[in-house]
C-alpha positions, 0 to 999 in steps of 0.5 A: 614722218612723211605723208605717204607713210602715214597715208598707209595707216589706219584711223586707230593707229593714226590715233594712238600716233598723235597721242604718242606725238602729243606727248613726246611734244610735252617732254621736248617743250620741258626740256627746253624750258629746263635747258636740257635740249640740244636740238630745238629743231626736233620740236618743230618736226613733232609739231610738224607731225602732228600737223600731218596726222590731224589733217589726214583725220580731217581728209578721212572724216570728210570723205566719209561724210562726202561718202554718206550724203552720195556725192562722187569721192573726187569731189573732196580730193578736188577731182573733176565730177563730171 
């Protein structure tokens, strides 16, 4: 899943994506160990994503965070403050 399509999802819906993902990844890491996946590469993409979801989380946490102590929004996204 792309960022820009994740970007669009709320904190719950992120949430209940990366538990789905981190399960999926289980299921794939056991088929592999039991010979039964054809495609490996499908685990890099889960792993891939849940990369993506974890770092978008963290952006979230720090802007709120950013947000609460007062200081400008861009400054977390590396815009100019001036």
């Amino acid at each position: 899943m792309r960022m820009k399509e994740l970007r669009k999802k709320t904190a719950s819906e992120l949430s209940k994506l990366l538990g789905e993902e981190r399960e999926h990844l289980r299921v794939l890491r056991f088929k592999r160990a039991g010979g039964e996946l054809k495609n490996v590469r499908d685990i890099a993409k889960t792993r891939q994503t849940i990369a993506r979801v974890l770092t978008l989380s963290k952006e979230e946490k720090k802007h709120v965070k950013t947000v609460q102590k007062g200081l400008p929004s861009g400054a977390i996204r590396g815009g100019k403050t001036s």
